[in-house]
C-alpha positions as CSV (number, residue, x, y, z in Angstrom):
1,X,-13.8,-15.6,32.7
2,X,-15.8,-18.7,32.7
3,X,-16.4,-21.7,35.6
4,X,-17.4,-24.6,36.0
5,X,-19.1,-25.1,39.1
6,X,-20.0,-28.2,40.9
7,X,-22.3,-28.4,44.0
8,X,-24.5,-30.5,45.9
9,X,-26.5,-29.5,48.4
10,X,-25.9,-31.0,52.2
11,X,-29.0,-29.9,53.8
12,X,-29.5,-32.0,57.1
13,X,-32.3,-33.8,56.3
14,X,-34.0,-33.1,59.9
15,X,-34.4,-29.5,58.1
16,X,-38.2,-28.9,58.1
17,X,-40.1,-29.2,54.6
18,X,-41.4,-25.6,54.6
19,X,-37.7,-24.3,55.4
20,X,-36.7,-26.3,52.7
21,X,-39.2,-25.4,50.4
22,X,-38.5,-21.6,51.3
23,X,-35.0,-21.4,50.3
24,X,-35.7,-23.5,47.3
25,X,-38.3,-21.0,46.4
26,X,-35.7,-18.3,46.9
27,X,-32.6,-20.0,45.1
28,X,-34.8,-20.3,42.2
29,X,-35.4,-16.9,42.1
30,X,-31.8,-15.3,43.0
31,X,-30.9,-17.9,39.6
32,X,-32.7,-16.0,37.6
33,X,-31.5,-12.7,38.9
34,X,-28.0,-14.4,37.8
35,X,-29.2,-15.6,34.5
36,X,-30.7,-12.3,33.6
37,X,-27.2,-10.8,34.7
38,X,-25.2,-13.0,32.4
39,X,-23.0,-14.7,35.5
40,X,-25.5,-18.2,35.3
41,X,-24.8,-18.9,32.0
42,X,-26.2,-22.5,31.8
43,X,-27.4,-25.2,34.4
44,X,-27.5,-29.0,35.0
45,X,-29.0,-32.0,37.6
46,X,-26.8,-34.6,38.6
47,X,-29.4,-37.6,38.1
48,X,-29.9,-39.1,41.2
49,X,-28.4,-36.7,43.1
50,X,-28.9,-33.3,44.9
51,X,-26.2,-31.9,42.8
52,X,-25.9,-29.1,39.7
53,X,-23.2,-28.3,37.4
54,X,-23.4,-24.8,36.4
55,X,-21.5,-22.6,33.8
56,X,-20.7,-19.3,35.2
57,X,-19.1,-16.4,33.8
58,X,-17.4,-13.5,36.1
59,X,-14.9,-10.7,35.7
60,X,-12.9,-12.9,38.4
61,X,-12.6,-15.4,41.1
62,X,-13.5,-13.2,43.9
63,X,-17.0,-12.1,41.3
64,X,-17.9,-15.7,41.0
65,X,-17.2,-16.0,45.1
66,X,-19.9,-13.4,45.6
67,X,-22.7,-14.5,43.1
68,X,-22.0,-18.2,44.5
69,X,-22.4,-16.7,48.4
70,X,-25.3,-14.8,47.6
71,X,-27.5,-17.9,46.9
72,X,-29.6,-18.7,49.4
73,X,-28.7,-22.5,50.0
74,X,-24.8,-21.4,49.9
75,X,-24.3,-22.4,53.6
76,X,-25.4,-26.2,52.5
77,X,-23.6,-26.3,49.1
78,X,-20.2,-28.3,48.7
79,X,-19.1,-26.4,45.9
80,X,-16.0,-26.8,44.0
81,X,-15.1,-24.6,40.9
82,X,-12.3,-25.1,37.9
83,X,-11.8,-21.5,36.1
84,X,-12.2,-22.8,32.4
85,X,-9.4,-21.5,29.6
86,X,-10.2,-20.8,25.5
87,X,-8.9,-24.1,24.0
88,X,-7.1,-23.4,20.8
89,X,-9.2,-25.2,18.7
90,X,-12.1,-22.8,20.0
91,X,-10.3,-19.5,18.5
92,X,-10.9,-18.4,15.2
């Protein structure tokens, strides 16, 4: 199945620089561990904003669930996520 997944980060902004810089570090690196497992599928910036929209693709809702918890800024991210359908036009 395929997502769409919006998020923005909510980090207080009292967090220290180097924790933020830490966990940035490491979500960039558990990203590619999800790209290189086909679930991260592609990736965008909100401009002007501390926010992505990601296409994801999972066997289900509760796969998505765990590759979303499993990044390391998921206790700041406001995420919300629409499960995406084939359109018609898209089938052969």
């Amino acid at each position: 199945m395929e997502f769409l997944v919006r998020s923005e980060n909510r980090m207080p902004p009292e967090t220290p620089p180097e924790v933020r810089e830490r966990i940035r570090t490491a979500e960039r690196a558990r990203a590619v561990e999800l790209r290189e497992a086909g679930t991260l599928k592609r990736l965008w910036r909100v401009p002007g904003r501390t926010a992505t929209i990601g296409l994801y693709e999972a066997p289900d809702a509760t796969a998505l669930h765990d590759a979303l918890a499993s990044l390391p800024a998921a206790p700041w991210l406001d995420v919300t996520v629409e499960a995406l359908a084939t359109h018609p036009q898209e089938r052969s």
